[in-house]
C-alpha positions as CSV (number, residue, x, y, z in Angstrom):
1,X,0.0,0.0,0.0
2,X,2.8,2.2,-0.3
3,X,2.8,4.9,-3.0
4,X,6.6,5.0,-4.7
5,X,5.9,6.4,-8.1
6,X,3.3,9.1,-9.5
7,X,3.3,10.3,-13.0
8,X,0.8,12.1,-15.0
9,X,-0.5,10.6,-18.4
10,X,1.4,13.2,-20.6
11,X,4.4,11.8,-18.5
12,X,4.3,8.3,-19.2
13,X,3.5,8.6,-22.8
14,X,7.0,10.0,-23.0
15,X,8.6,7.4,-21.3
16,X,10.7,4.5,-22.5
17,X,10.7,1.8,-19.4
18,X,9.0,1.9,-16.2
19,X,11.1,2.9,-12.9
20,X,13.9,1.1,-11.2
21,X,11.9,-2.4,-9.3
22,X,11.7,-1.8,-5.7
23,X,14.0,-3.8,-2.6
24,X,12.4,-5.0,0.2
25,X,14.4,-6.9,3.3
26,X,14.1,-11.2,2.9
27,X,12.0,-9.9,-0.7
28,X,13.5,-9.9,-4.5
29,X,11.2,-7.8,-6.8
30,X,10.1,-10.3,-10.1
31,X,8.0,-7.1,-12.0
32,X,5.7,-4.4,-12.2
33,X,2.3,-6.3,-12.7
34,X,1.9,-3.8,-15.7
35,X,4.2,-3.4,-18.7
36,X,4.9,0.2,-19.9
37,X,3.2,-0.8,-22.9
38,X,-0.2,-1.7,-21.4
39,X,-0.2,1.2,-19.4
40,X,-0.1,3.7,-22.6
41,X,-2.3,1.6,-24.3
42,X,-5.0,2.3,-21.5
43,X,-3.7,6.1,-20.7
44,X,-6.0,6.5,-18.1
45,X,-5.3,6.0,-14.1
46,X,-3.8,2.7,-13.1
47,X,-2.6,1.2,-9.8
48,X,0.3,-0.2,-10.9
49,X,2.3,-3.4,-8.3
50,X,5.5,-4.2,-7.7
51,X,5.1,-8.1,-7.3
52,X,7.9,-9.9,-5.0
53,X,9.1,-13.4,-3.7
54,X,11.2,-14.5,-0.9
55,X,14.2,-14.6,-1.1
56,X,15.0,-18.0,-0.7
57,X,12.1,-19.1,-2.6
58,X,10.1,-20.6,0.8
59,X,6.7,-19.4,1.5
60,X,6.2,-18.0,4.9
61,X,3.1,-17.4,7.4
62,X,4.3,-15.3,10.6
63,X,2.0,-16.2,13.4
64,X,1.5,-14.7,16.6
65,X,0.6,-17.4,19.3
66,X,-1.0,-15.4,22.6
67,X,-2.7,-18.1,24.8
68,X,-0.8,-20.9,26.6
69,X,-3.9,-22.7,26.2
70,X,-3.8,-23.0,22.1
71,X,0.2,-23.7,21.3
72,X,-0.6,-26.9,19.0
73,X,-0.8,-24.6,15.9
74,X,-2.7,-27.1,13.2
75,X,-1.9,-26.5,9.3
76,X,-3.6,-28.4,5.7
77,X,-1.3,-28.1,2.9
78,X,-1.4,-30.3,-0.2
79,X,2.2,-31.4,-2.0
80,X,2.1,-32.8,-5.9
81,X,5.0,-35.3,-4.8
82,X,5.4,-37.1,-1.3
83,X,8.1,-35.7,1.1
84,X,8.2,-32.5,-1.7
85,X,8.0,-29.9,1.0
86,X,10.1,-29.3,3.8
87,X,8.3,-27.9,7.0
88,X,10.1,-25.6,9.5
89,X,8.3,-24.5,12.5
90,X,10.9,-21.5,13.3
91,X,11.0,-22.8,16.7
92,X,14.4,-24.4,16.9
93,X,12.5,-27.9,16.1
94,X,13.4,-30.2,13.4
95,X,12.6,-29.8,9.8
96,X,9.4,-31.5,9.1
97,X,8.7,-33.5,5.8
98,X,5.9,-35.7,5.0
99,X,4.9,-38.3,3.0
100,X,0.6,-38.1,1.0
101,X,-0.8,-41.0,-0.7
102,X,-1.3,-39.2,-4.0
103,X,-0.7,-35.8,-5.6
104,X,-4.8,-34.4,-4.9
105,X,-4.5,-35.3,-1.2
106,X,-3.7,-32.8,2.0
107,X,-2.0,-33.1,4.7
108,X,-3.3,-31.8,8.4
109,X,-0.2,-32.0,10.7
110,X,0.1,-30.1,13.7
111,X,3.3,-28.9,15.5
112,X,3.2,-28.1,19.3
113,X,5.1,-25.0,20.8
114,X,6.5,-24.5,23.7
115,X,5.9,-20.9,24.4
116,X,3.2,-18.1,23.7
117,X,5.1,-16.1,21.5
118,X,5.5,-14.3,17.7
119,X,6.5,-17.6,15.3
120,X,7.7,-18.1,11.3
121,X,6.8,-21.2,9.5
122,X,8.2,-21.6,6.4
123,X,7.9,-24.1,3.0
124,X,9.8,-25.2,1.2
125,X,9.2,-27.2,-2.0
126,X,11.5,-29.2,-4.1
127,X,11.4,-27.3,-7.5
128,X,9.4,-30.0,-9.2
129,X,6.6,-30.0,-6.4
130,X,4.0,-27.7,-6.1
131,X,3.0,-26.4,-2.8
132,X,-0.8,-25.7,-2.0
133,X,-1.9,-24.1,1.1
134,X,-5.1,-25.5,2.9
135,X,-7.8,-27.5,1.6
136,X,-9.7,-27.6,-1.7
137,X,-13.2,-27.9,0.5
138,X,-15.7,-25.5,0.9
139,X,-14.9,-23.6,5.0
140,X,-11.9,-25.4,5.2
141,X,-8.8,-23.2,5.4
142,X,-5.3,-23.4,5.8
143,X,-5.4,-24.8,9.7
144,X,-8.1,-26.9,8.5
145,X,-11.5,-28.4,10.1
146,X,-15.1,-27.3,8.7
147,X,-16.2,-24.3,10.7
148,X,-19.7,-25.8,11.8
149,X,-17.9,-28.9,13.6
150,X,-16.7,-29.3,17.3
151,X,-13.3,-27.5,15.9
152,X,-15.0,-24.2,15.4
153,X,-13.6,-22.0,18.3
154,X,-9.6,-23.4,18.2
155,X,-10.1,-23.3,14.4
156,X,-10.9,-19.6,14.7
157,X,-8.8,-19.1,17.1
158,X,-5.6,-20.6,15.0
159,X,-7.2,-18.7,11.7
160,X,-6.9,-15.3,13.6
161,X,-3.1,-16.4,14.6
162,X,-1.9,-15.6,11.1
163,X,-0.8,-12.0,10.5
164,X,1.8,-12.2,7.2
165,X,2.0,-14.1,5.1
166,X,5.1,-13.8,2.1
167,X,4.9,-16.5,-0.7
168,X,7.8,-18.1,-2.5
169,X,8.4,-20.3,-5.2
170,X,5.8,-22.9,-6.7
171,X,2.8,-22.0,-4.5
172,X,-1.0,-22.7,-6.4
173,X,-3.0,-20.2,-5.6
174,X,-6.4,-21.7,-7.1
175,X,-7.4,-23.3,-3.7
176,X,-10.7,-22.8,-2.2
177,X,-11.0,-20.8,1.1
178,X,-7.3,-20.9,1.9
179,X,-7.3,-17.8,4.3
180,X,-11.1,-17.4,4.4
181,X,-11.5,-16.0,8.3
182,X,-8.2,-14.6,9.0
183,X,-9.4,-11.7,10.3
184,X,-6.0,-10.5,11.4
185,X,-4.1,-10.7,8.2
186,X,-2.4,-8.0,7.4
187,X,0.0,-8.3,4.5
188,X,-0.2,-10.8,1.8
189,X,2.8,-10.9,-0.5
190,X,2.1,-12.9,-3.8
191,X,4.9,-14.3,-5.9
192,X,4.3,-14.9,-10.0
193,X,3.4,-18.4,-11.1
194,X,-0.1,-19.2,-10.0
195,X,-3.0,-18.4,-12.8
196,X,-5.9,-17.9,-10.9
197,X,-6.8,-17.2,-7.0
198,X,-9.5,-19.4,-6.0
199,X,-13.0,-18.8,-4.4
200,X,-13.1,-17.4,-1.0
201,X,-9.1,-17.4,-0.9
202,X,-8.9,-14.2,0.9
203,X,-13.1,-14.5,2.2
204,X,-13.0,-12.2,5.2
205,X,-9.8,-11.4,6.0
206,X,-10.7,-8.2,8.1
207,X,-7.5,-6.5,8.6
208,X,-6.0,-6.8,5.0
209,X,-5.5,-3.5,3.4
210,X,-3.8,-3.8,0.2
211,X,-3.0,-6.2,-2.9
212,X,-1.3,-6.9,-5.8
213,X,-2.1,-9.5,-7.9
214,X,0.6,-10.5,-10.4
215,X,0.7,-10.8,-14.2
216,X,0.5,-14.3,-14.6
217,X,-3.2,-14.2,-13.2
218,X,-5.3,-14.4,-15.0
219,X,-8.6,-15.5,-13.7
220,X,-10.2,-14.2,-9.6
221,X,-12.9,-16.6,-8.9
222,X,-16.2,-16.3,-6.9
223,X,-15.8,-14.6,-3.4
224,X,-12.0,-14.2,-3.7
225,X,-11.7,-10.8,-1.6
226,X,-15.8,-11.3,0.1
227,X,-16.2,-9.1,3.2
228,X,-12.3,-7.5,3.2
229,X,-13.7,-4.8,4.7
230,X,-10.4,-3.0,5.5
231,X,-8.8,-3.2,1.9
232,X,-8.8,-0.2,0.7
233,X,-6.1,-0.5,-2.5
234,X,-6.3,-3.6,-5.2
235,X,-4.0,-3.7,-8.6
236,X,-5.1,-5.7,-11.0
237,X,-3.0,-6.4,-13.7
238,X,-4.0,-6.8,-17.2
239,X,-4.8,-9.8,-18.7
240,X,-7.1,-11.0,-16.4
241,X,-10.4,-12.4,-18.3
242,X,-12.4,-14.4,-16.0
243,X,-13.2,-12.8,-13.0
244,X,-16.1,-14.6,-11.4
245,X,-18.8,-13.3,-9.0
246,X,-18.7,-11.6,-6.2
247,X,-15.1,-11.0,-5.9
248,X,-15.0,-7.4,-4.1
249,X,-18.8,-7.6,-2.6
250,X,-18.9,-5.9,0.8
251,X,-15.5,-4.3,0.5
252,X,-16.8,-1.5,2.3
253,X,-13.3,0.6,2.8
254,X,-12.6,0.1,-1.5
255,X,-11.8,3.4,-2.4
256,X,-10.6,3.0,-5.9
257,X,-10.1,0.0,-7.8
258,X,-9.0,0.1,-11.4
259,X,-10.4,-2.7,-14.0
260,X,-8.1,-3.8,-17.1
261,X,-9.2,-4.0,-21.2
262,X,-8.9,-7.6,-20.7
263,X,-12.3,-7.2,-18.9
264,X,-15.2,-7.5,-21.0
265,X,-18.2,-8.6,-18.7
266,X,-18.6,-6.8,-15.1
267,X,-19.7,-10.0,-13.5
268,X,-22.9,-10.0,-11.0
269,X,-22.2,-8.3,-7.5
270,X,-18.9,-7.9,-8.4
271,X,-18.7,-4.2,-6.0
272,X,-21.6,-4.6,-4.4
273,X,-21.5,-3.1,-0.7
274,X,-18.3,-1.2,-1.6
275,X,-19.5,1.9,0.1
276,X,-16.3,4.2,-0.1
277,X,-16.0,3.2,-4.2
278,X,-16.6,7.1,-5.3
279,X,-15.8,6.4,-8.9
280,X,-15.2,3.5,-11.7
281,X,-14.2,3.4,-15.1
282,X,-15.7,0.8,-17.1
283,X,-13.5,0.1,-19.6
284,X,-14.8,-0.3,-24.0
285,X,-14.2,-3.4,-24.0
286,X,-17.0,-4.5,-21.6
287,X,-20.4,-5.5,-23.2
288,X,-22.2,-6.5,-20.1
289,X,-22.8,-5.3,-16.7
290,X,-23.9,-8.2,-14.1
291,X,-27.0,-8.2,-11.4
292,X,-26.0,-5.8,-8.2
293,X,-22.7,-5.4,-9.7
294,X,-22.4,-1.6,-7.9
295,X,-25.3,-2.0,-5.8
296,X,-25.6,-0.3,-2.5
297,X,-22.3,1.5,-3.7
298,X,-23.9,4.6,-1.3
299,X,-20.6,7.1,-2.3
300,X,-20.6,6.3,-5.9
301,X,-20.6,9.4,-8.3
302,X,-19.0,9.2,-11.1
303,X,-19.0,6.6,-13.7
304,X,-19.6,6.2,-17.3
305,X,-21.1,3.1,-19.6
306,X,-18.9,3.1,-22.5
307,X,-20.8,2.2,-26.1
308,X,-19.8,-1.1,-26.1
309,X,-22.3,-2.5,-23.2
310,X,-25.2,-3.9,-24.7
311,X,-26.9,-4.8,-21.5
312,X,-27.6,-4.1,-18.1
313,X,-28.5,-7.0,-15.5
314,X,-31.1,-6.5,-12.4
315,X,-30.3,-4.1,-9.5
316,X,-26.8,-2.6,-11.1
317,X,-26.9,0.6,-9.3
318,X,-29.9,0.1,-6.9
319,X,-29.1,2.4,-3.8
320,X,-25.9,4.2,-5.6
321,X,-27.5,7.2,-3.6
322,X,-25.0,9.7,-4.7
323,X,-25.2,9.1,-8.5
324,X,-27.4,12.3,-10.3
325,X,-26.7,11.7,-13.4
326,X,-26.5,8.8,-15.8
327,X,-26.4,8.4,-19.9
328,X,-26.9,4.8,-21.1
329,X,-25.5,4.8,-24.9
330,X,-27.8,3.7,-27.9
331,X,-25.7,0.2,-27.9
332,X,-27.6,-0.9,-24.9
333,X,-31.0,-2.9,-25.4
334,X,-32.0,-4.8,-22.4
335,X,-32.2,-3.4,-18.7
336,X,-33.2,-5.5,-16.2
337,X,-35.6,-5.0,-13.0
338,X,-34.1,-1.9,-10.0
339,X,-31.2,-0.9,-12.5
340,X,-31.6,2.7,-10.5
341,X,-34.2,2.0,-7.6
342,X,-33.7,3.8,-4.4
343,X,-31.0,6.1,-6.1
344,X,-32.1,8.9,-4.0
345,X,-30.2,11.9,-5.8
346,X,-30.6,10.9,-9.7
347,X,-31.8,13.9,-11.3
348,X,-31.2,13.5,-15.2
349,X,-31.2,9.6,-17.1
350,X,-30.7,10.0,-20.8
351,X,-32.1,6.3,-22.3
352,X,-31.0,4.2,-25.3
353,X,-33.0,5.1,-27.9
354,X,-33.0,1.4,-28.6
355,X,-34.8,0.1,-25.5
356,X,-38.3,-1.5,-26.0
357,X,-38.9,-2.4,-21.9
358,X,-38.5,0.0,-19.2
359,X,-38.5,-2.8,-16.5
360,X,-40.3,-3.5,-13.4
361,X,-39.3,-0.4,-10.6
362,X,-36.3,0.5,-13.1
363,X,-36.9,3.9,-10.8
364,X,-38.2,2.8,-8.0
365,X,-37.9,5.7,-5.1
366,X,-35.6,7.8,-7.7
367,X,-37.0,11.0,-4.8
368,X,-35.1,13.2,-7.3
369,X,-35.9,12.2,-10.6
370,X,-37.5,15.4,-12.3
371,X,-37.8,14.1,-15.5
372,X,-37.3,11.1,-17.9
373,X,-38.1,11.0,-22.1
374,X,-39.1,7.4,-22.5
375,X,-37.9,6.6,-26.2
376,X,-40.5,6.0,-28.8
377,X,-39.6,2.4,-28.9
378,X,-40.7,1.0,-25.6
379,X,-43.8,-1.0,-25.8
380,X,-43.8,-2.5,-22.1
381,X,-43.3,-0.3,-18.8
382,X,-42.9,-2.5,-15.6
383,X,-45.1,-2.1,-12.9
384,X,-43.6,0.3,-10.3
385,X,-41.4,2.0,-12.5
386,X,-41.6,5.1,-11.3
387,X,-43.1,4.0,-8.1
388,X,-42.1,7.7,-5.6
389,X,-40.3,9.2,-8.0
390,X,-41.7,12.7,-5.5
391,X,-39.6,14.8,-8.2
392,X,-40.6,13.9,-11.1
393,X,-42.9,16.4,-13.1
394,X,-43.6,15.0,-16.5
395,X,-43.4,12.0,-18.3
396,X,-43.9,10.5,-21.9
397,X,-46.0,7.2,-22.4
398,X,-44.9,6.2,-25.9
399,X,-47.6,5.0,-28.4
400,X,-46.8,1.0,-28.3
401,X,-47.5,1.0,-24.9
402,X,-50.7,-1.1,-24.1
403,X,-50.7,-1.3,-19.9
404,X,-50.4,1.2,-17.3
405,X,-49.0,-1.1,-14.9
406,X,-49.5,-1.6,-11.2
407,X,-48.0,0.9,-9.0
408,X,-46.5,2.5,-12.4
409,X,-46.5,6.3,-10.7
410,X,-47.6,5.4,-6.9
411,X,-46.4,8.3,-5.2
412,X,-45.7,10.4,-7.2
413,X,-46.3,13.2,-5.4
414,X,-45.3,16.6,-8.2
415,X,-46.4,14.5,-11.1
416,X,-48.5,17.4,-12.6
417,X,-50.0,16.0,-16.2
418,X,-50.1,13.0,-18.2
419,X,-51.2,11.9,-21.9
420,X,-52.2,8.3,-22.3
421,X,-52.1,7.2,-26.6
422,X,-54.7,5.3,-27.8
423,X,-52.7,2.1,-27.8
424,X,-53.4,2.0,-24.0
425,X,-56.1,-0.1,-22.9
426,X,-55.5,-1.2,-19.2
427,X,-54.6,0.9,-16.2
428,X,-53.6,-1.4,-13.2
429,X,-53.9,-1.5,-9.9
430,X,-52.6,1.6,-8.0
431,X,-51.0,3.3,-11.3
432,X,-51.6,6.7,-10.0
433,X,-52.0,6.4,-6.0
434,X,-51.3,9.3,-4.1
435,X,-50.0,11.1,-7.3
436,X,-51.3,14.6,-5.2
437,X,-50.5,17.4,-7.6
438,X,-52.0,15.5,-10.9
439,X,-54.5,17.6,-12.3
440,X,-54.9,16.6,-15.8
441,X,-54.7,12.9,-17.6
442,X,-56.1,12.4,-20.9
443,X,-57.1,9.0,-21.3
444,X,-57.1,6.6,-24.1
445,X,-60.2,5.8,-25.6
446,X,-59.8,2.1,-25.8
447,X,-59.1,1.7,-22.3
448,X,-61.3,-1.2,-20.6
449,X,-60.1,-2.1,-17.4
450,X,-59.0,0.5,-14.4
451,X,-57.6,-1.6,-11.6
452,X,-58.3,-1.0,-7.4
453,X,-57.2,2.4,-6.5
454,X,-56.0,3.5,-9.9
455,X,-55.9,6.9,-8.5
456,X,-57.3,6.9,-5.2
457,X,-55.8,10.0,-3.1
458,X,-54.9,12.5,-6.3
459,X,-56.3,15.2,-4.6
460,X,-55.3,17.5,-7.4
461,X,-57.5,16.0,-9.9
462,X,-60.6,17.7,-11.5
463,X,-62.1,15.5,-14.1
464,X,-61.3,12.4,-15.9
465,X,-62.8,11.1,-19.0
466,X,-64.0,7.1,-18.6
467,X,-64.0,5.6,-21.7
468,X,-66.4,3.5,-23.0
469,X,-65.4,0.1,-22.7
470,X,-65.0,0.0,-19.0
471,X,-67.5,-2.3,-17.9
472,X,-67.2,-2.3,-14.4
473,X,-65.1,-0.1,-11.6
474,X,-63.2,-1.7,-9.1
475,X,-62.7,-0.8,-5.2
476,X,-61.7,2.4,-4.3
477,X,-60.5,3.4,-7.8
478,X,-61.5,7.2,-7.4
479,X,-61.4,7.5,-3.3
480,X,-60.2,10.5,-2.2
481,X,-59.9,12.4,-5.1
482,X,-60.9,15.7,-3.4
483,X,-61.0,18.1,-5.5
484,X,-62.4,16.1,-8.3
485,X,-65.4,18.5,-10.1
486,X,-66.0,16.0,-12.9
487,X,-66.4,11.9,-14.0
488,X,-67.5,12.1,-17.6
489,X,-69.1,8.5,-18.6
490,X,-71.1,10.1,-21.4
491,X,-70.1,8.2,-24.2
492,X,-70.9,4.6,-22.4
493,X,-73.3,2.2,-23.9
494,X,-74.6,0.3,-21.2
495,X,-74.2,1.3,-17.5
496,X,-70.7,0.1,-16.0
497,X,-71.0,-2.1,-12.6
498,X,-69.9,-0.3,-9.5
499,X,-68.1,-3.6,-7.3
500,X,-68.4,-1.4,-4.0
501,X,-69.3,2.1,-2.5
502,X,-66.1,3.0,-1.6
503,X,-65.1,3.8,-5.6
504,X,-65.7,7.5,-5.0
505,X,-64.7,7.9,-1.3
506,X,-64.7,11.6,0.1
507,X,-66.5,12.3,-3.5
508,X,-67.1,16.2,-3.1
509,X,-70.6,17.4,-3.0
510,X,-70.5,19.9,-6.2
511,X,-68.7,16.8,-8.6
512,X,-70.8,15.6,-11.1
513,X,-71.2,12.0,-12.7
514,X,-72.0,12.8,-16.1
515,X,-74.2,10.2,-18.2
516,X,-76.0,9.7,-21.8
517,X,-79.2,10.8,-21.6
518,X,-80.8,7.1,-22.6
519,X,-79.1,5.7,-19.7
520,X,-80.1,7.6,-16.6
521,X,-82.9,6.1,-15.4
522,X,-81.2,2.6,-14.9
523,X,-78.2,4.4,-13.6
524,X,-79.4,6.0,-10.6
525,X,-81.1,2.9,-10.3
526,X,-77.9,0.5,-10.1
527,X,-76.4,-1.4,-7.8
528,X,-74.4,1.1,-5.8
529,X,-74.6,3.6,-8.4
530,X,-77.6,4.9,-6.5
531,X,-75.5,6.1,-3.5
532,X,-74.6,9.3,-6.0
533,X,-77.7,9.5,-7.7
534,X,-77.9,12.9,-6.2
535,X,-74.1,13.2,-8.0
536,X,-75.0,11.8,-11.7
537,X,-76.1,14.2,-14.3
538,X,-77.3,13.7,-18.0
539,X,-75.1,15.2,-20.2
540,X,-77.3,17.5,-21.7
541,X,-77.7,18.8,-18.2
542,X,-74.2,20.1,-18.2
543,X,-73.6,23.9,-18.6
544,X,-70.6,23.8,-21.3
């Protein structure tokens, strides 16, 4: 975590090789993990790593043994030949080897100390033996024993012993939950060999703050880095290509991290729950961006979807509350369900013109959302799109839509007008709730359904036009509508059935129910209808 070097990008474009490698005590340097040519073929920031091995090629874990009561330290390591690795305990004690029954099994041994005391255990493997470091079995880690067994407390315990760890030669770093629950690690040195770090191999290591991966990996899988929630710096180098799920979720102290070319999907929750991430740059060679992959990214501002992506996944910046602003280019055609809900402070979304389906609650509680042009190619709005957008003001319903669905604009609250086309023919359940300040919807005439509480509580509201092939109102689709001076049914053939009495709730006592001529008799007559009889009016009644 150490900054040594800091150029500008005018600067490195003029350079000709990268800076002298770094010396470190009982470390030789082995690279930068990014060659000068990489880095001005991106020309844009990079964290850039010095990568390092021991010097005497062993691989060592520094422990720290505080309680008289646990000195039988247990380790699992795994050897590709028999008697391949020789064990030192760094307690004065004889070197260890020992012998596996095939190249796929580990080895649990244990070593017994004498004193409480600060300890350095060191491998070393015979340069034709690979050396693997804990189990390959899901909560199994490098002192070994499933976590839900009667091991649990000396296993975490022994986990939280480890506090460096320096690799040397030969070491596979595609294990599963090697250091998963070290929650005092500190420092993790990794030498270049391994391709890939496997799943959980760093899974909750509390207390590490920095790393850098080196160049000859080139695939992080599933969970690598879960729940580090003290690492603040990572450098990737380039190359990598598979980077699996969930690699940085809940990295809540991640304040920059800097993704390669070599990337071209940003995997599902790949930053999710990295509050202090303020700003990513997606690089143009991604086409896809994962489920959740930046959700509840609260501090996230800044960030750009390059032409490239073509598609969005479910919930990618759901609760990125500091985002108010974002432009997704024509090249994208498929958004999936919460891409913005609960961004509190979005103020301004420019859409691909080549969306046809805003999904279900793509806005969901967007409280700052003022306005949105819907582009002329969507045929499908999900219900609670817009569900509290309290900012928003105006709105476009393009002409291939069909369904206003349920919860559609629940809430909200300055939503001032709205134009239904006539390719609209339902309006679902809550569309319009508590939409308070709309005053003015022009319905489509080939509506024929209006669901439960369509737009119960618009207080705002002064008439509404009911077209002709409703055939029946649901419960409390008009209730509370205060302020409502006019419900024009006048061009209705047969009288429509009113399900319950509650459909015009708090009706005011100077609205009007306005009805064809023919038809008034039998519709003060009606089932429930004939609680307003004193309400309905025949249009030719109706002073123009």
């Amino acid at each position: 975590g150490t900054l040594l070097y800091s150029y500008t990008l005018e600067e490195i474009q003029k350079m000709n090789e990268l800076p002298p490698l770094p010396e470190r005590n009982g470390l030789i340097c082995q690279e930068w993990n990014w060659s000068l040519e990489d880095i001005k073929a991106h020309n844009r920031r990079l964290i850039v790593g010095a990568t390092y091995i021991t010097d005497d090629g062993k691989t060592r874990l520094y422990i720290n043994l505080d309680d008289e009561n646990y000195l039988t330290m247990p380790i699992i390591f795994g050897q590709s030949k028999t008697n391949a690795v020789e064990v030192d305990w760094g307690d004065d004690s004889p070197v260890e080897t020992f012998s596996s029954s095939s190249s796929s099994s580990k080895l649990q041994i244990y070593h017994t100390y004498s004193n409480v005391g600060e300890y350095i255990i060191t491998f070393n493997p015979a340069d034709n033996c690979d050396l693997i470091l804990g189990n390959q079995y899901h909560d199994c880690n490098v002192v070994g024993s499933d976590k839900y067994s009667a091991y649990t407390a000396r296993r975490g315990y022994y986990s939280n012993r480890i506090f460096k760890v320096h690799f040397g030669k030969n070491v596979q770093l595609n294990n599963t939950d090697s250091f998963e629950g070290c929650r005092n690690l500190k420092e993790i040195i990794l030498s270049k060999g391994s391709t890939a770090i496997g799943s959980s191999f760093f899974r909750e290591c509390n207390d590490l703050r920095a790393i850098i991966i080196p160049s000859s990996v080139k695939e992080l899988q599933s969970t690598v880095f879960y729940n580090c929630i003290n690492l603040k710096t990572v450098s990737l180098p380039n190359g990598i290509d598979a980077v699996n799920s969930e690699v940085f979720i809940y990295c809540k102290n991640l304040k920059e991290l800097t993704i390669p070319n070599s990337f071209t999907n940003i995997v599902i929750n790949l930053c999710m729950g990295c509050n202090s991430l303020s700003e990513f740059v997606i690089p143009n060679t991604v086409t896809t961006i994962g489920n959740a992959a930046f959700a509840s990214c609260y501090v996230l501002r800044n960030i750009i979807i390059p032409n490239t992506v073509t598609s969005l996944g479910n919930s990618v910046f759901s609760n990125c509350w500091r985002i108010e602003k974002m432009v997704l280019p024509s090249s994208i055609n498929s958004v999936g369900s919460n891409v913005f809900s609960e961004c509190y402070n979005l103020k301004t979304v420019v859409l691909s013109e080549n969306l046809s389906i805003i999904p279900n609650s793509m806005f969901y509680k967007c409280h700052d959302l003022q306005k949105v042009i819907i582009p002329d190619g969507v045929t499908d709005i999900g219900s609670q799109a817009f569900y509290e957008c309290r900012s928003l003001q105006s709105v476009n319903i393009p002409s291939g839509v069909q369904n206003i669905k349920q919860s559609l604009f629940t809430n909200c609250n300055s939503l001032l007008e709205v134009n239904l086309p006539e390719s609209v023919v339902s309006i679902e359940y809550g569309a319009f709730q508590y939409c308070s300040s709309l005053s003015n919807i022009t319905m489509s005439h080939n509506i024929t359904s209006i669901g439960n509480s369509a737009f119960s509580n618009c207080y705002s509201l002064l008439e509404i036009f009911v077209p002709s092939g409703v055939s029946a109102l649901n419960s409390s689709v008009f209730s509370n509508c205060t302020n409502m001076k006019k419900y024009d049914f006048s061009e209705h053939m047969q009288v429509p059935t009113l399900s319950n009495t509650n459909v015009f709730n708090n009706i005011p006592k100077d609205c009007q129910i306005i009805v064809p001529n023919a038809l008034y008799d039998e519709w003060i007559a009606a089932t429930n209808w004939s609680n307003y009889a004193d309400r309905i009016v025949k249009v030719s009644e109706v002073e123009t």
